[in-house]
VOTITI-557477 format. One record per residue: residue in three letters; x, y, z of N, C-alpha, C in turn; residue number from 1. Coordinates in Angstrom, 2 decimals, padded with zeros to 5 digits, m for minus. Each point is the difference from the previous one (the first is absolute). Layout:
+--------+---------+---------+---------+---------+---------+---------+---------+---------+---------+-----+
| residu |     n.u |     n.v |     n.w |    ca.u |    ca.v |    ca.w |     c.u |     c.v |     c.w | num |
+--------+---------+---------+---------+---------+---------+---------+---------+---------+---------+-----+
|    ALA |       X |       Y |       Z |       X |       Y |       Z |       X |       Y |       Z | NUM |
...
+--------+---------+---------+---------+---------+---------+---------+---------+---------+---------+-----+
! end
This chain:
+--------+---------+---------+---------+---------+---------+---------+---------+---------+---------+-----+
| residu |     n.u |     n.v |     n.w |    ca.u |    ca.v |    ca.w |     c.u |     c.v |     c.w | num |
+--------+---------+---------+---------+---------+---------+---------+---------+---------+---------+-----+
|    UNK |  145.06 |  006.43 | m053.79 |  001.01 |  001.03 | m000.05 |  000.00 |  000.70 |  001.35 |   1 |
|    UNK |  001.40 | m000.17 |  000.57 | m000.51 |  000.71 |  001.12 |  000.48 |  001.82 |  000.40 |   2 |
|    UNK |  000.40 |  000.32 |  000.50 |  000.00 |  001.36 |  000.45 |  001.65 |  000.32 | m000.42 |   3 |
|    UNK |  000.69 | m000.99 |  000.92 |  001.17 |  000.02 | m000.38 |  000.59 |  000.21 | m001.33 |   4 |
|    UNK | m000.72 | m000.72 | m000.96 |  000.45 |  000.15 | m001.58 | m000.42 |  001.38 | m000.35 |   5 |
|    UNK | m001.33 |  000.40 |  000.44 | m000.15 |  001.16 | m000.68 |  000.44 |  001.28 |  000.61 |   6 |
|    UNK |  000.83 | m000.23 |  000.76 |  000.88 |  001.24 |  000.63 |  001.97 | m000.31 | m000.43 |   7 |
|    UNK |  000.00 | m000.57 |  000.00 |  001.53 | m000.54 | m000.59 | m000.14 |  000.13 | m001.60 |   8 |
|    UNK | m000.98 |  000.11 | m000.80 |  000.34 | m000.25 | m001.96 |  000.08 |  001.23 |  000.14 |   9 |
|    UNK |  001.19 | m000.05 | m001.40 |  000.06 |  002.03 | m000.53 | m001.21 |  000.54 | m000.87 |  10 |
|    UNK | m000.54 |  000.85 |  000.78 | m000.80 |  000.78 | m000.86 |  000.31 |  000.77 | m001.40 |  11 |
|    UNK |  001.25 | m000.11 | m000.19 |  000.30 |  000.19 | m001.37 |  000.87 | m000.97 | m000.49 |  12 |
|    UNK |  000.35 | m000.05 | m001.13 |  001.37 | m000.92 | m001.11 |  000.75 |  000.11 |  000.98 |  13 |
|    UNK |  000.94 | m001.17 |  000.12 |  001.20 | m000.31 |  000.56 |  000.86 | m001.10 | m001.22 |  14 |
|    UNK |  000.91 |  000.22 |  000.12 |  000.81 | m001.28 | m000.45 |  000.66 | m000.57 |  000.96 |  15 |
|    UNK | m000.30 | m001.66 | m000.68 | m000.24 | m001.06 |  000.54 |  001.49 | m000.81 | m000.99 |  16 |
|    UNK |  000.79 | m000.72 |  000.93 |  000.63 | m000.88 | m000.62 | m000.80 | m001.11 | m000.59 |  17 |
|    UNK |  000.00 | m000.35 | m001.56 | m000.61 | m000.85 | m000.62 |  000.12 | m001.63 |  000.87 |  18 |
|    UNK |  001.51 | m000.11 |  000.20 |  000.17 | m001.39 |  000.49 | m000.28 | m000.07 |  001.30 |  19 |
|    UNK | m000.39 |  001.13 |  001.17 | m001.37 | m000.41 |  000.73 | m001.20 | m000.74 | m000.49 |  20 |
|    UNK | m000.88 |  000.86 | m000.24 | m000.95 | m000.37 | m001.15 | m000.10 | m001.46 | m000.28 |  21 |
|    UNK |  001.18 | m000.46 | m000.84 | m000.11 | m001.29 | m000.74 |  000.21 | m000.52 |  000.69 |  22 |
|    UNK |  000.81 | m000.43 |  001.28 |  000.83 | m000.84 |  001.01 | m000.95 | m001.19 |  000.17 |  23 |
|    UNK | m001.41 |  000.68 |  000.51 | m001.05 | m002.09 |  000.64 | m000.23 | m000.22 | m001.58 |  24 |
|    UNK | m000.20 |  000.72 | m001.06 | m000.28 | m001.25 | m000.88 |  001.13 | m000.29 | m001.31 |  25 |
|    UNK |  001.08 |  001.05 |  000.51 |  000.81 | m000.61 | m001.10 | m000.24 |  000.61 | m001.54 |  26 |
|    UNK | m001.09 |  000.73 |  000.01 | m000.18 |  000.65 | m001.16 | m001.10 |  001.44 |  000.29 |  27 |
|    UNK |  000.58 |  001.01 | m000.86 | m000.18 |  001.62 |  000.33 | m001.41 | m000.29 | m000.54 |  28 |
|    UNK | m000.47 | m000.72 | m001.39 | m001.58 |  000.43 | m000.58 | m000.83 | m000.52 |  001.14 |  29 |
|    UNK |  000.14 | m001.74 |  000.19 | m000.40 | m000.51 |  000.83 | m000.75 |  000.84 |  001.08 |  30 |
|    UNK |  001.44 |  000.49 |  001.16 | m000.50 |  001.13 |  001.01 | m000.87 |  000.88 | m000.12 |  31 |
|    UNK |  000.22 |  000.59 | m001.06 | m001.10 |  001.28 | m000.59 | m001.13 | m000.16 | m000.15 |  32 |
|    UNK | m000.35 | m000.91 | m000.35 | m001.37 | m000.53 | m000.24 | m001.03 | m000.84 |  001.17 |  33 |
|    UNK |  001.22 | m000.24 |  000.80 | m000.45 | m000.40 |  001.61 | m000.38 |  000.96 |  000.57 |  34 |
|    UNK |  000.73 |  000.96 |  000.29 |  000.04 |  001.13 |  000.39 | m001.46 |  001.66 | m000.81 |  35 |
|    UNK | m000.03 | m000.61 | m001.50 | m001.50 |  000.77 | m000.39 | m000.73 | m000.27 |  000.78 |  36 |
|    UNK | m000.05 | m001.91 | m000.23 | m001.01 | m000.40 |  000.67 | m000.81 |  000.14 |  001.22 |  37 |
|    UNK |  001.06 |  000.22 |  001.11 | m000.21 |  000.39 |  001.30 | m000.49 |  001.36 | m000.14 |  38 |
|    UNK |  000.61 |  001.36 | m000.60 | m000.26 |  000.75 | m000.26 | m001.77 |  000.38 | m000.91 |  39 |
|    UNK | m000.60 | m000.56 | m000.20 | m001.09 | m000.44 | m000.87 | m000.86 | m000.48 |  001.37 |  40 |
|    UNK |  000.41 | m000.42 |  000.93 | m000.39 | m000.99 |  001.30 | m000.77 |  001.17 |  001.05 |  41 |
|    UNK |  001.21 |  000.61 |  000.04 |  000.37 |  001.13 |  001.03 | m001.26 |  001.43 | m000.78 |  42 |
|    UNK |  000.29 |  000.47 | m000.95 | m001.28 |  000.44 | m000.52 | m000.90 | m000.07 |  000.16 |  43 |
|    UNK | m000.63 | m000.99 |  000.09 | m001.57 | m000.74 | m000.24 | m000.08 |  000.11 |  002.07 |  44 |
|    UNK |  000.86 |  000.00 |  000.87 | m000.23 | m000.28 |  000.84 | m000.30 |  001.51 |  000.60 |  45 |
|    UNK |  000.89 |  001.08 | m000.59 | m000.09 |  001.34 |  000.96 | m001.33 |  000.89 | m001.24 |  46 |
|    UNK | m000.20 | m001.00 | m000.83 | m001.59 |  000.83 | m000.87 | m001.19 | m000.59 |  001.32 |  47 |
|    UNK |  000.12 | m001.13 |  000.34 | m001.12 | m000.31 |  000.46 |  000.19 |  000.48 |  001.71 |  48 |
|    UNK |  001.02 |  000.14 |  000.11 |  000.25 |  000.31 |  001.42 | m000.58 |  001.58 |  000.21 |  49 |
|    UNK |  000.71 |  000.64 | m001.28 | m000.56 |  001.25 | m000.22 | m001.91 |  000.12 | m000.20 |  50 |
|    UNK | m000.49 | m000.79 | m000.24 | m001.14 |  000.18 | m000.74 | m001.26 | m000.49 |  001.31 |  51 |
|    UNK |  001.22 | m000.68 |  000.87 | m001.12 | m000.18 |  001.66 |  000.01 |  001.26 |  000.87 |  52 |
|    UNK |  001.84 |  000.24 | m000.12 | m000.51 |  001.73 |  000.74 | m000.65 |  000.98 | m000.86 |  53 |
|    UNK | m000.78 |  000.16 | m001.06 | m000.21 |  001.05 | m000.64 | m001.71 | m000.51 |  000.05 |  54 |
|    UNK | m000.18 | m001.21 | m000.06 | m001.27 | m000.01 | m000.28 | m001.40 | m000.03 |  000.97 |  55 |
|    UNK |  000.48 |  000.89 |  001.14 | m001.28 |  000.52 |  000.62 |  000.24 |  001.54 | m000.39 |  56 |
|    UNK |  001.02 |  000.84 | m000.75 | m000.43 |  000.99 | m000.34 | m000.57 |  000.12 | m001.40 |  57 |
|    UNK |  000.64 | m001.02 | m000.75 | m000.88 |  000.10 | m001.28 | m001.86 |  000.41 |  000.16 |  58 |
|    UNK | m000.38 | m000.97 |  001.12 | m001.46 | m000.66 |  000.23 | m000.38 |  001.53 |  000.60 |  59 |
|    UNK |  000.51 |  000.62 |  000.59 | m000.07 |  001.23 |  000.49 | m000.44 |  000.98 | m001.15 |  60 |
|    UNK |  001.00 |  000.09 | m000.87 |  000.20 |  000.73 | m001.19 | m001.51 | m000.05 | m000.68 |  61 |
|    UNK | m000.24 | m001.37 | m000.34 | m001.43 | m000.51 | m001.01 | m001.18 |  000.73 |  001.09 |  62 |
|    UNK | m000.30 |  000.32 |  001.04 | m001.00 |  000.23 |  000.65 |  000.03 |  001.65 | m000.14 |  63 |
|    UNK |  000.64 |  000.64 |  000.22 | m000.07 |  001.64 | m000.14 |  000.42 |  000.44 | m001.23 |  64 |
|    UNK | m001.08 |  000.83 | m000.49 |  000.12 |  000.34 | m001.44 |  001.08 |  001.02 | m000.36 |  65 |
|    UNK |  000.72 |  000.81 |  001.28 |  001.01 |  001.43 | m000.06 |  001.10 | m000.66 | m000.12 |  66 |
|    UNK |  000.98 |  000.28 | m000.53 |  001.15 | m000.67 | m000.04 |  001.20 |  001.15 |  000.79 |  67 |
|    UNK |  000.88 | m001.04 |  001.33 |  000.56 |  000.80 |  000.31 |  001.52 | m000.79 |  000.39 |  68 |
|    UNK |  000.88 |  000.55 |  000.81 |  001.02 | m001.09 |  000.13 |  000.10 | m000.24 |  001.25 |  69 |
|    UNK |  000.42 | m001.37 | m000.15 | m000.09 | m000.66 |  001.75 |  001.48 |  000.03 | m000.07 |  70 |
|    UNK |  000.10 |  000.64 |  001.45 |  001.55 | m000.28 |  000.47 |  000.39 | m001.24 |  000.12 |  71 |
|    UNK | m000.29 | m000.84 |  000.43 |  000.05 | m001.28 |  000.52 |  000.66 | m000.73 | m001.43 |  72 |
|    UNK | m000.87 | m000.45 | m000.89 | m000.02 | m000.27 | m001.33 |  001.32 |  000.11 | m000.83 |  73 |
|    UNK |  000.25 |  001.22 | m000.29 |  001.03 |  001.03 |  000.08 |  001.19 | m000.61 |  000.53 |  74 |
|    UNK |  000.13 | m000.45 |  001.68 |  001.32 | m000.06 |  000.64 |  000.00 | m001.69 | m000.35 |  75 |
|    UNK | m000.82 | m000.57 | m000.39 |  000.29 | m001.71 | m000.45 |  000.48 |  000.30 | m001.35 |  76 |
|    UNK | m000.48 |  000.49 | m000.80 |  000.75 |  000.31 | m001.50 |  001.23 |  000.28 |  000.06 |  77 |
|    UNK |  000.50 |  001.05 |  000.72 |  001.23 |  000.33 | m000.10 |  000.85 | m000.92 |  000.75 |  78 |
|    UNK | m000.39 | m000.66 |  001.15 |  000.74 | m001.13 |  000.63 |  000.41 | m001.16 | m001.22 |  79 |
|    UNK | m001.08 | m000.24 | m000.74 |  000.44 | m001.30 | m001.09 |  001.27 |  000.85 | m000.94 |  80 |
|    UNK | m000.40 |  001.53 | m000.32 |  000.58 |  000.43 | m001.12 |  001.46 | m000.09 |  000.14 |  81 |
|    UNK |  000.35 |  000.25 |  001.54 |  001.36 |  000.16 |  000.27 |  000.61 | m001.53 |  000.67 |  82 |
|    UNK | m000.36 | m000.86 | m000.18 |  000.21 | m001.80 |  000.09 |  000.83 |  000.07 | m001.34 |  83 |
|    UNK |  001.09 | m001.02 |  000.66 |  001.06 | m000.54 | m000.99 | m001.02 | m000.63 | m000.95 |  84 |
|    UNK |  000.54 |  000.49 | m001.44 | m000.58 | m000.94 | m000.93 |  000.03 | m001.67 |  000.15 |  85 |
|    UNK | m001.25 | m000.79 | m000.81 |  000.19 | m001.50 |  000.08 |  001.10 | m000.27 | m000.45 |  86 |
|    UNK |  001.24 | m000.11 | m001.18 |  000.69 | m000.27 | m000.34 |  000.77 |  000.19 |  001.03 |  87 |
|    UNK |  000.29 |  001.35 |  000.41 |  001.30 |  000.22 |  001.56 | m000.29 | m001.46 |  001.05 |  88 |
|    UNK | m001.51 |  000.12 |  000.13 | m000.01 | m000.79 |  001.96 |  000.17 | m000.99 | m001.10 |  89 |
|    UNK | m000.38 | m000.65 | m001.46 |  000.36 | m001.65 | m000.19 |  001.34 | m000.30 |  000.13 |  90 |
|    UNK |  000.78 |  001.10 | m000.66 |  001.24 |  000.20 |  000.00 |  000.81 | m000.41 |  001.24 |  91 |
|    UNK | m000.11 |  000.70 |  001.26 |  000.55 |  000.02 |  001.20 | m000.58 | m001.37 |  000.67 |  92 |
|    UNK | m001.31 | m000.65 | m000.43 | m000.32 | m001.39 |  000.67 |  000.78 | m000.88 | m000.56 |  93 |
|    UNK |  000.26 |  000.16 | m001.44 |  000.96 | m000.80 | m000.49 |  001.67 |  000.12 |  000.50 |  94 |
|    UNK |  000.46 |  001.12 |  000.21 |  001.72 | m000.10 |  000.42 | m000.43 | m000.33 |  001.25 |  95 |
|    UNK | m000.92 | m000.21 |  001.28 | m000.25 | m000.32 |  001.08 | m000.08 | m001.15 |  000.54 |  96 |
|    UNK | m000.56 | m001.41 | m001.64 | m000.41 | m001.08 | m000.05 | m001.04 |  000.07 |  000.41 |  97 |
|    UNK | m000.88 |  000.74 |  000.14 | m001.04 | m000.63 |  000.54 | m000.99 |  000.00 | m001.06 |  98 |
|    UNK |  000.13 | m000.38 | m001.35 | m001.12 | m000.51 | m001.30 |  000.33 | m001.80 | m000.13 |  99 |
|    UNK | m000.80 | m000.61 |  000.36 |  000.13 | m001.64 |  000.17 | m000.66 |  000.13 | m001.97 | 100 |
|    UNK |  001.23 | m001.34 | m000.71 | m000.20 |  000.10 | m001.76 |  000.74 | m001.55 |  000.17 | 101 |
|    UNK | m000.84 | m000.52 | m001.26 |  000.32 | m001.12 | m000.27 |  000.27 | m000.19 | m001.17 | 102 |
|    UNK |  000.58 | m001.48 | m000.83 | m000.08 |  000.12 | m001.57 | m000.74 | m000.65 |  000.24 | 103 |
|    UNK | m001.17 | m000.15 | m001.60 | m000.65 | m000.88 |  000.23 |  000.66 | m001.11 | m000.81 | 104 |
|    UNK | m000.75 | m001.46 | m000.33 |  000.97 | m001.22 | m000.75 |  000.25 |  000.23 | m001.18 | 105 |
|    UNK |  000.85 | m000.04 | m000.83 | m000.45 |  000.27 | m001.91 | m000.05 | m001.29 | m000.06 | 106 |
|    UNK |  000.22 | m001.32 |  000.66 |  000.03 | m000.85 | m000.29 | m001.50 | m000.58 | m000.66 | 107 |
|    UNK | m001.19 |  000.07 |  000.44 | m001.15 |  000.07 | m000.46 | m000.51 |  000.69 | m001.14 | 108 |
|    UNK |  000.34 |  001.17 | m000.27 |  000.10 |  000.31 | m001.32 |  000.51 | m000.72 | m001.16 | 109 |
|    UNK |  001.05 | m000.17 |  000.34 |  000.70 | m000.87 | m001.26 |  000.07 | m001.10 | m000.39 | 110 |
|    UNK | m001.24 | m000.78 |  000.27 | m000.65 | m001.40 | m000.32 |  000.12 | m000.37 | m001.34 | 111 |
+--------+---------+---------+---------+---------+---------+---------+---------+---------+---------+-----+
! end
């Protein structure tokens, strides 16, 4: 995901013409579920992304018994908090094209 996406998605609801949406596959559920998916993708990527900048203050935290607040800490939290939701940036990678989706065969199934 690069920078670009996450400065271009709306940070809030927008409406979206549906038959955008459906246009590469021809069907609206289809898309949606491409589009969780990525969204589900994109998650897992800014938890762990989040969880490398945070985790030399955690290690910080476990060593001093006073509990106090780190600025630092603090200004990465609120940086993720105010990031377009996953659904927005899957959203905007998708009207962008840039989510590569395939079908897979049903032909193998139906032996």
């Amino acid at each position: 995901m690069d920078n670009h996406t996450r400065n271009t998605a709306p940070k809030s609801t927008v409406t979206i013409n549906r038959k955008l949406i459906a246009a590469p596959t021809g069907n609206i559920y289809m898309a949606i579920e491409i589009i969780a998916k990525r969204a589900e993708q994109i998650q897992q990527e800014l938890a762990e992304e989040y969880k490398e900048k945070s985790s030399g203050f955690h290690d910080l935290k476990e060593q001093l018994q006073e509990t106090f607040e780190n600025e630092e800490l603090i200004d990465i939290s609120r940086y993720y908090e105010k990031l377009p939701k996953p659904w927005a940036l899957a959203l905007q990678e998708w009207l962008e094209g840039k989510i590569a989706w395939k079908f897979e065969d049903d032909k193998q199934d139906k032996k």
